[in-house]
C-alpha positions as CSV (number, residue, x, y, z in Angstrom):
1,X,137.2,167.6,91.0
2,X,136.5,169.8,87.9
3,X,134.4,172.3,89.7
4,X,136.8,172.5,92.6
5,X,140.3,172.8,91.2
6,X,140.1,176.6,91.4
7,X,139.2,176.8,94.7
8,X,141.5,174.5,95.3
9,X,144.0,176.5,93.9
10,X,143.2,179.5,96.3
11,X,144.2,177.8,99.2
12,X,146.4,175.1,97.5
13,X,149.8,176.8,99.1
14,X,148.1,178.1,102.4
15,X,149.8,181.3,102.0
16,X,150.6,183.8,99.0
17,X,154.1,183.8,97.3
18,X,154.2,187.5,95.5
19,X,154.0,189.7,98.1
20,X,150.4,190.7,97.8
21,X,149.8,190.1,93.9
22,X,147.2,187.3,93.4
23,X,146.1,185.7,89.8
24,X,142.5,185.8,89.2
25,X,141.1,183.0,87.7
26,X,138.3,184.0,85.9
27,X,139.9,184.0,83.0
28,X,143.7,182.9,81.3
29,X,144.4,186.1,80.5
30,X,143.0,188.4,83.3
31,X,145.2,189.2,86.6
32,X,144.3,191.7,88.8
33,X,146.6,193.6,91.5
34,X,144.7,193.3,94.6
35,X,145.3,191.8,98.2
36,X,143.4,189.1,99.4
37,X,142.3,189.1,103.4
38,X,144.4,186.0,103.6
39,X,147.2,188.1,102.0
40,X,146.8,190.8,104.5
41,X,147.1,188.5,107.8
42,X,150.1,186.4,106.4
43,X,152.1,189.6,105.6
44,X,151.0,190.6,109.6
45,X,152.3,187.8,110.6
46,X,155.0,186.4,108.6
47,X,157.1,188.9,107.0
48,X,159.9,186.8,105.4
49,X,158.4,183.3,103.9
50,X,157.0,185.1,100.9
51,X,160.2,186.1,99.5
52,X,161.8,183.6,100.2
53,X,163.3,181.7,96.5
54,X,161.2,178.4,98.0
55,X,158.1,180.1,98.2
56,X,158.6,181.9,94.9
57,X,159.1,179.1,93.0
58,X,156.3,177.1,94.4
59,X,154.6,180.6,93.5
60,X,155.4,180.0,89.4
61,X,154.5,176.5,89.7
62,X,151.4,177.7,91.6
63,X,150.3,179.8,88.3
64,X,151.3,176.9,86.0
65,X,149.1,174.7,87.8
66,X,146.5,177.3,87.4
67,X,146.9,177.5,83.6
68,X,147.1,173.7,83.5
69,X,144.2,173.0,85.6
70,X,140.9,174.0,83.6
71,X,142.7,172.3,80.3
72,X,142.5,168.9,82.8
73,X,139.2,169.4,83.9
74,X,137.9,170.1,80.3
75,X,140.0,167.4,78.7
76,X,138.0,164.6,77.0
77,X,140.3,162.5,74.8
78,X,141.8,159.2,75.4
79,X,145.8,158.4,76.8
80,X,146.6,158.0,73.5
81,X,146.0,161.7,72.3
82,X,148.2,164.3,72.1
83,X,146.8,166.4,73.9
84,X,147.3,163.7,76.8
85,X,150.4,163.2,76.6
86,X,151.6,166.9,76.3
87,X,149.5,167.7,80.1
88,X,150.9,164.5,81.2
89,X,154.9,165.8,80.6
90,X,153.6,169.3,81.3
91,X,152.3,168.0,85.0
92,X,155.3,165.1,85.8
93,X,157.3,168.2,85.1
94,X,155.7,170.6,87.9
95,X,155.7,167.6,89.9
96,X,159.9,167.2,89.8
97,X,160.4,170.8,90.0
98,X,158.1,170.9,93.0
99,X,160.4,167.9,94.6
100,X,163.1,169.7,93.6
101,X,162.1,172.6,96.0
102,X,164.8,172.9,99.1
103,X,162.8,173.6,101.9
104,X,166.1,174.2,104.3
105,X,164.3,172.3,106.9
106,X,161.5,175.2,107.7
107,X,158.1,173.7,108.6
108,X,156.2,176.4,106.0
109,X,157.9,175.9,103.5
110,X,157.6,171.9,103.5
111,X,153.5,172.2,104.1
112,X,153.6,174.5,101.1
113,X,155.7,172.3,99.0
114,X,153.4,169.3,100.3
115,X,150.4,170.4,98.9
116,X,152.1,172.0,95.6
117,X,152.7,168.3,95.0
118,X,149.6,166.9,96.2
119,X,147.2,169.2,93.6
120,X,150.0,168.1,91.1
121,X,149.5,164.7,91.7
122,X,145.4,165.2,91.5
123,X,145.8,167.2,89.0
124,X,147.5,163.5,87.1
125,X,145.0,161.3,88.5
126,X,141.9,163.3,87.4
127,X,143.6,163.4,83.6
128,X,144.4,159.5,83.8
129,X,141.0,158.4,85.4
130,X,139.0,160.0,82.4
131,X,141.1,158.9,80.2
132,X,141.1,155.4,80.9
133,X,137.8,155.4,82.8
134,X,135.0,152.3,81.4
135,X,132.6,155.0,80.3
136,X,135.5,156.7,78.2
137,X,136.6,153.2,76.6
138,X,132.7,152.5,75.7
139,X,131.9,155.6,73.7
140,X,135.2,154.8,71.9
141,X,134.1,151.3,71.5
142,X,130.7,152.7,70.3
143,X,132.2,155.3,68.5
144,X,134.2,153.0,66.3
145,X,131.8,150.4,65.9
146,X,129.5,153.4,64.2
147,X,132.6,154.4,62.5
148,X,133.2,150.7,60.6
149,X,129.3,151.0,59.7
150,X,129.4,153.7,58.2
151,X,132.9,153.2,56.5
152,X,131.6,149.4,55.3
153,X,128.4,151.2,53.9
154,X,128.6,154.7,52.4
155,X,132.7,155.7,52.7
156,X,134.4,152.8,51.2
157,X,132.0,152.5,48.0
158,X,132.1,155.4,47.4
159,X,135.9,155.8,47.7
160,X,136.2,152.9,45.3
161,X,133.6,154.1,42.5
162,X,130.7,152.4,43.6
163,X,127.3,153.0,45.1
164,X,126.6,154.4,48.8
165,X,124.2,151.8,50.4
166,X,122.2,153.8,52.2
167,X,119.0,152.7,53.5
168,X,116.3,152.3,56.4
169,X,118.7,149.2,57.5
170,X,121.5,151.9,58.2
171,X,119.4,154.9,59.5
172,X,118.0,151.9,62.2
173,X,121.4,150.5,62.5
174,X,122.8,154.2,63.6
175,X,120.3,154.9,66.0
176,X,120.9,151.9,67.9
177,X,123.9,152.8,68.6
178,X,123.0,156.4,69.4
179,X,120.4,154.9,71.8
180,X,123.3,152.8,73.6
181,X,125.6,155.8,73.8
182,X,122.6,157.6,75.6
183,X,123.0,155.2,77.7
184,X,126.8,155.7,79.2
185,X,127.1,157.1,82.9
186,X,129.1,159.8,83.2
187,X,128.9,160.1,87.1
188,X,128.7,163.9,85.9
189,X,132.6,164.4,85.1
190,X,132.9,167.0,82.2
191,X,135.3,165.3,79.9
192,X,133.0,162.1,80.2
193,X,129.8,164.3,79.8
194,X,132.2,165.9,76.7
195,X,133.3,162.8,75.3
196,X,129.5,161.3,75.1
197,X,128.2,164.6,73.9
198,X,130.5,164.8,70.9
199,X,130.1,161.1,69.7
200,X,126.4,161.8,70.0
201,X,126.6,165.3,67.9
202,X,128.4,163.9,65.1
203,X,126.5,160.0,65.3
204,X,123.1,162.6,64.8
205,X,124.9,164.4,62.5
206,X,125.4,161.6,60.1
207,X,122.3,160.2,60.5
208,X,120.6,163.8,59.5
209,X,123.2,163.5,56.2
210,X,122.1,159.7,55.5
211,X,118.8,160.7,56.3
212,X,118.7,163.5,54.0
213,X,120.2,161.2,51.2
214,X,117.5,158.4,51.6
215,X,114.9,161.0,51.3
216,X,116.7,162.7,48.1
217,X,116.2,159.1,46.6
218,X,113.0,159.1,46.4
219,X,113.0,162.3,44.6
220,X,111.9,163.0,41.1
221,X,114.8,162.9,38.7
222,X,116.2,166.4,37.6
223,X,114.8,168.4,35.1
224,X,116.6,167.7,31.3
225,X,119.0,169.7,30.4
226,X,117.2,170.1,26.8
227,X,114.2,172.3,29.5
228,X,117.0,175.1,29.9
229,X,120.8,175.7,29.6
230,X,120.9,177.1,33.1
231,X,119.7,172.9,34.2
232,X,122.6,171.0,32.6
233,X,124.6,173.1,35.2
234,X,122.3,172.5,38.1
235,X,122.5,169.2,37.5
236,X,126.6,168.8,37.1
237,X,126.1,171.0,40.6
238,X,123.8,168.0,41.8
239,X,126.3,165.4,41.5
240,X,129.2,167.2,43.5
241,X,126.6,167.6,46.1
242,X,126.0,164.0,46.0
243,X,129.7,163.3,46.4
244,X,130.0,166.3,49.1
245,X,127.5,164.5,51.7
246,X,129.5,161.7,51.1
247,X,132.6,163.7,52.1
248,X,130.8,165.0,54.8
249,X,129.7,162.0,56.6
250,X,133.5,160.6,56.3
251,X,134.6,163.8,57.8
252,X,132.2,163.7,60.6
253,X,133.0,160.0,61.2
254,X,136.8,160.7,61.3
255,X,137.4,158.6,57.9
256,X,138.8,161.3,55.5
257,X,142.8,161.7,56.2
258,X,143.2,164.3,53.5
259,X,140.2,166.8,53.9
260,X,139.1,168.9,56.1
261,X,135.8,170.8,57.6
262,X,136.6,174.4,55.7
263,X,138.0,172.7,52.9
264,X,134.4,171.4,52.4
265,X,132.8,174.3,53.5
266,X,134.7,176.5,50.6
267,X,133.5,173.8,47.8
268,X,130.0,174.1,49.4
269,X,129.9,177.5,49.4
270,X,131.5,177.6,45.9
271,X,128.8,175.6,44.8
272,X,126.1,177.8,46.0
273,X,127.6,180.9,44.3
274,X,127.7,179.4,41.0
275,X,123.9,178.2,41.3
276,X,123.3,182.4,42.7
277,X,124.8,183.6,39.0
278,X,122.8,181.6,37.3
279,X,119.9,183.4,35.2
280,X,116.6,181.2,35.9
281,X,113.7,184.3,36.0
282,X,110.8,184.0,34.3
283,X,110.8,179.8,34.7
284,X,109.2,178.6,38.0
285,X,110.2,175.0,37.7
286,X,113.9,175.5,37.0
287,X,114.1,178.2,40.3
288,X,112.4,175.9,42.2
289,X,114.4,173.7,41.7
290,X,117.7,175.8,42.2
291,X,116.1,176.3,45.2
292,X,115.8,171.9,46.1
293,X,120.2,172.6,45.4
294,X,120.4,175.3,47.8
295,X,118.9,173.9,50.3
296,X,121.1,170.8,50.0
297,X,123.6,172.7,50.5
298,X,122.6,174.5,53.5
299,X,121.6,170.7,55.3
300,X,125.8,169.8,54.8
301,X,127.1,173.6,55.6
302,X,125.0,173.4,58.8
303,X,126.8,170.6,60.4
304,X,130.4,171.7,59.4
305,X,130.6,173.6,62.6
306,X,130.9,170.4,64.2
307,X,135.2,170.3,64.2
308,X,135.2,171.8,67.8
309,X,132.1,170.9,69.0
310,X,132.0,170.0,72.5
311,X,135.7,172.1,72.7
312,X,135.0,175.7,72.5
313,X,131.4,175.4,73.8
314,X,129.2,174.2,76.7
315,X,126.3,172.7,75.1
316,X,127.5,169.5,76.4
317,X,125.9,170.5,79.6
318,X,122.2,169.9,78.7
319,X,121.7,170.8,82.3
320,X,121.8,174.3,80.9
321,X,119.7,173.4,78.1
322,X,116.1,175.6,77.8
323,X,114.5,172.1,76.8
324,X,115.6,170.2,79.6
325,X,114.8,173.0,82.0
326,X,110.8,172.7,80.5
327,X,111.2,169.1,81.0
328,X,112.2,169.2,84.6
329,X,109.7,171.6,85.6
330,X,107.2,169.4,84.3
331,X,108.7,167.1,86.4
332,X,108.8,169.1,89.4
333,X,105.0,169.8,89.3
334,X,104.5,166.2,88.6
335,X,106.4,164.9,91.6
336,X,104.0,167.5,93.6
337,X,101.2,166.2,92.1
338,X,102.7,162.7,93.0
339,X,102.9,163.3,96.6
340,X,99.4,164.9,96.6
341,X,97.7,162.1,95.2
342,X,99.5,159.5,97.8
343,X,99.0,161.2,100.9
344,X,95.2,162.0,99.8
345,X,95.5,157.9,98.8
346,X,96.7,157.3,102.7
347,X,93.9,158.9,103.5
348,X,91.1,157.0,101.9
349,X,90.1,160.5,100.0
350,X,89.5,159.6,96.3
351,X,88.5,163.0,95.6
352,X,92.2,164.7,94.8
353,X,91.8,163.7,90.9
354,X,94.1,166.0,89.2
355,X,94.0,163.7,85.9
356,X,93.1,167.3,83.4
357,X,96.3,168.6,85.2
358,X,98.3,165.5,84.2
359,X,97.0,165.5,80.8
360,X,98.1,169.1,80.4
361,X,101.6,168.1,81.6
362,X,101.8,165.5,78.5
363,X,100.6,168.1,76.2
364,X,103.1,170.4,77.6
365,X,105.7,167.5,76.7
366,X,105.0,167.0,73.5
367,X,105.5,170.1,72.7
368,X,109.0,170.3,73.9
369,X,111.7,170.6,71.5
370,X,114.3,167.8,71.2
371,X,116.4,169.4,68.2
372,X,116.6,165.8,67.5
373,X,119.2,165.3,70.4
374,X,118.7,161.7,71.9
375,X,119.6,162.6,75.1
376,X,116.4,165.5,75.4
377,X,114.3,162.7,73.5
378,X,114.9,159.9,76.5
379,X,114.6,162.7,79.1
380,X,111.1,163.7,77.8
381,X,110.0,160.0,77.3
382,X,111.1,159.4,81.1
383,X,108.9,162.3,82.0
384,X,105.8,161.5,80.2
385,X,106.6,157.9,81.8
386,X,106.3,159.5,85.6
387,X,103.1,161.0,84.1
388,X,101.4,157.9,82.8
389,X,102.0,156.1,85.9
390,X,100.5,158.6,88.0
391,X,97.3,158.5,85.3
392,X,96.8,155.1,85.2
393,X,97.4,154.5,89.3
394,X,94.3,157.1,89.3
395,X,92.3,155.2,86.9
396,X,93.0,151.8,88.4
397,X,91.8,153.4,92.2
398,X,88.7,154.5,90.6
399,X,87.7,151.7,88.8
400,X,88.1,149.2,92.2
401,X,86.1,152.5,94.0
402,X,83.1,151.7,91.5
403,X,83.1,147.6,91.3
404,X,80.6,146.1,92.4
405,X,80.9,142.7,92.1
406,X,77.4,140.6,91.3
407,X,76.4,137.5,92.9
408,X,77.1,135.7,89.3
409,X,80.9,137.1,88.7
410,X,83.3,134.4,87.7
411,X,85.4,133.1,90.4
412,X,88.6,134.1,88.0
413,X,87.3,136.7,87.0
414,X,86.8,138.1,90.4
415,X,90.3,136.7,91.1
416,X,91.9,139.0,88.4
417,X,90.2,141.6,90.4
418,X,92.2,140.4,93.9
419,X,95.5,140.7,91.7
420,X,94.4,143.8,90.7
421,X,93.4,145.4,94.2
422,X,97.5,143.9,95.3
423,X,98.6,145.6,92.2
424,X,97.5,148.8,93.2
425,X,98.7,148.8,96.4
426,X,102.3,147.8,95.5
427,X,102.2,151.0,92.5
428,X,101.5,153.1,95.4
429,X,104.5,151.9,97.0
430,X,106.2,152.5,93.9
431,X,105.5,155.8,93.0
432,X,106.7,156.9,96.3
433,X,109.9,155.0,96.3
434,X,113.4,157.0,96.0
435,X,116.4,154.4,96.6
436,X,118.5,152.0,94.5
437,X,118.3,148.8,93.1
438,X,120.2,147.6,95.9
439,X,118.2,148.6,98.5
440,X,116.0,145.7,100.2
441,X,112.5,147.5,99.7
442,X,113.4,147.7,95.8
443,X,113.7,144.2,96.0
444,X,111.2,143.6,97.7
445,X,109.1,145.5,95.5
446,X,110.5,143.6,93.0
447,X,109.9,140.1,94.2
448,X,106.1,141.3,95.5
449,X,105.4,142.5,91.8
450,X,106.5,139.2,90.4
451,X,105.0,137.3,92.8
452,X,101.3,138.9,91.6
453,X,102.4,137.7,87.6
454,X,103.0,134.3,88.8
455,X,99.6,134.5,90.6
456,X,97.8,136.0,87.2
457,X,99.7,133.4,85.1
458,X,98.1,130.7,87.2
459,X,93.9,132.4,87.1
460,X,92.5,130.0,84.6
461,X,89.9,131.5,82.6
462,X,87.7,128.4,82.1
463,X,87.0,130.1,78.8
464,X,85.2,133.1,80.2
465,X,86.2,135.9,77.4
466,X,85.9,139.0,79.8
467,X,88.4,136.9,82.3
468,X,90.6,136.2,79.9
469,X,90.7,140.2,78.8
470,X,91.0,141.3,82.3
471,X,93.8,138.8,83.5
472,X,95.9,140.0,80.1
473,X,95.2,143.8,80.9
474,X,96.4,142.9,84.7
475,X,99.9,141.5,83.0
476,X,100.2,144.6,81.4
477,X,99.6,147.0,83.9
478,X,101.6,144.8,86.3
479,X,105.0,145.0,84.1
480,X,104.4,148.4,83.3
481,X,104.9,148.9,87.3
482,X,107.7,147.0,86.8
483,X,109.3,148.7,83.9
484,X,108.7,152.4,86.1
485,X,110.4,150.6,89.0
486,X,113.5,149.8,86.8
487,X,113.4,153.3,85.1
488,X,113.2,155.4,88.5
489,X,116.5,153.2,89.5
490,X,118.5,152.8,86.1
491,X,120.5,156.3,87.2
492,X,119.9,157.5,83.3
493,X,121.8,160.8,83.3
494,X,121.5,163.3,80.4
């Protein structure tokens, strides 16, 4: 609904209400004074509806809606939030005044006052639905189960004069839970691609911090303060970092009632002016190590930007993201090369090889940046995925091209080889398949692939080493098919 309310808008009422002067809504502050087409034929035609009080009221509400409209289509909190609750009295408002409207009976004026409440009422359900939609209560439910974490394991100690326990249990711990909220559909709505998008900024945000803190643990202790009067202060400097990033992370987590992002941000930045006065030339061990504080600093300052994130920005849409765009041309080529390979495979021509073409693709792909965002991370693991498939379908048409089964084979062995030739057929169907999970040929796919385990699981090897290697390479390959079948119909979303 999002990327249609404005044109909605433009032809919400039908006809204009100002007697030529239409709002532009490019931007909330922008009108311009000039007469739409549409404008031009209604005043041909009907000369007295748009001054008429009806149709100039509907005309304020019109603008209000317009004003109300892209902070609906952007909001991504819960029912509970303010901001909720203010658009929700701000649109049952509109929504009375629009009933409230007295038509006198004229047909015009009760179409107009029809669809002024009708974009009203859209305008409510679109608000409620995201805000109570599943995918909107799981990254809360996600959100607070990090949010207990980290509370139970760096917050709360050290609010009560302990220790942080930070470890790899905790790093591991948080990126489960970044991997599941990677994993929320968000049917592309904007609040719920919002929503996700924050939780998964600041979840990454405090796993950089934790990160950063397990790493300064292994650290060499600080110089002595007997080396140099300038690293007694350092070191005094050391510990308020130490209980900054634990400020930080309660901050990020939405733990800390009392401070705030620039409130932080000014004791950071205090902290870094008081290690610049300090005199430390001529002694390379003491600057360098100025330099370790500095660059603590810097790590927290940079994710203090974070209080509007997702707000004031569209990074959210990793659409728009240069990444992604490297990673879906990659997949673009690749689905061409896909096609070329099966229709060449129709064909019984095994000469269309491009496996030095695929291999580039995956070097390409590993050098894509992630910036550490899980959602580009999955996205390029899906796409090196696609490539592999395509790789080892190749490799597994070449190698039954060149056997050449002897006149002593094993009788399993050569059965492996049966399952094998299946296999390859069905990943041909498989690479070229493009529905949903509940589609009859996925499972059909499905039960055909399973069907070829159960018939692997019951070759018996007789104790012949090379069958027993080739029946569990055959398992392999055949849940790897499977595991590409389930990816292509998951509908991941970034």
């Amino acid at each position: 609904m999002c990327a249609n309310v404005f044109g909605v808008l433009k032809s919400l009422f039908g006809k204009p209400f100002d007697g030529g002067k239409r709002m532009d809504h490019g931007g909330p502050q922008q009108q311009q004074q000039q007469q739409h087409p549409m404008e031009q034929q209604y005043h041909q035609q009907q000369p007295y509806h748009p001054q008429h009080p009806a149709m100039m009221r509907l005309y304020e509400v019109q603008k209000e809606v317009a004003s109300l409209g892209p902070q609906v289509c952007h909001f991504s909190g819960l029912q509970n939030d303010r901001d909720y609750k203010r658009l929700e009295r701000d649109l049952t408002r509109l929504l009375l005044e629009v009933d409230q409207v007295d038509t006198e009976g004229k047909p015009e004026l009760q179409g107009a006052r029809k669809r002024a409440a009708q974009e009203v009422e859209g305008l409510l359900r679109y608000l409620e639905e995201n805000a109570s939609h599943p995918s909107r209560q799981a990254i809360e439910e996600l959100s607070n189960e990090a949010r207990q974490l980290v509370d139970e394991r760096v917050v709360a100690p050290q609010r009560d004069g302990g220790v942080a326990e930070i470890n790899d249990e905790l790093v591991d711990a948080l990126q489960e839970i970044i991997l599941r909220l990677t994993q929320v559909k968000t049917e592309g709505r904007v609040p719920l691609r919002k929503a996700r998008y924050r939780a998964l900024t600041r979840l990454c945000a405090v796993q950089d911090v934790i990160e950063g803190r397990t790493q300064q643990q292994t650290l060499s202790l600080p110089l002595s303060g007997d080396t140099h009067e300038a690293v007694h202060r350092i070191n005094q400097v050391m510990v308020k970092v130490s209980v900054a990033r634990s400020q930080l992370v309660a901050l990020l987590m939405g733990l800390s009632g009392r401070d705030s992002c620039a409130h932080l941000s000014r004791i950071l930045t205090e902290m870094q002016v008081e290690l610049d006065a300090l005199d430390v030339s001529g002694n390379a061990a003491i600057r360098n190590y100025r330099k370790q504080v500095v660059e603590e600093i810097n790590g927290l300052l940079k994710h203090l930007d974070l209080e509007g994130e997702g707000d004031d920005t569209r990074r959210y849409d990793l659409a728009q993201n240069n990444s992604i765009r490297e990673i879906e041309a990659v997949r673009a080529h690749v689905s061409h090369l896909r096609e070329g390979v099966l229709r060449h495979c129709v064909m019984g021509d095994l000469s269309f090889r491009p496996k030095a073409e695929l291999q580039s693709l995956l070097t390409h792909l590993d050098a894509v940046d992630t910036a550490k965002n899980p959602c580009i991370r999955e996205a390029r693991r899906r796409a090196v995925v696609e490539v592999q498939a395509i790789i080892t379908f190749l490799d597994l048409r070449e190698a039954l091209a060149r056997r050449q089964p002897g006149p002593h084979e094993h009788p399993s062995h050569r059965s492996v080889w049966l399952v094998l030739g299946s296999l390859s057929d069905l990943q041909a169907q498989v690479l070229g398949f493009d529905g949903k999970r509940a589609d009859k040929s996925y499972m059909m796919l499905e039960e055909l692939l399973t069907k070829q385990l159960l018939a692997l699981d019951a070759v018996d090897p007789q104790g012949d080493e090379m069958t027993k290697m080739a029946r569990k390479q055959a398992v392999k390959f055949a849940q790897n098919i499977l595991n590409y079948l389930d990816m292509k119909t998951d509908e991941w979303e970034y």
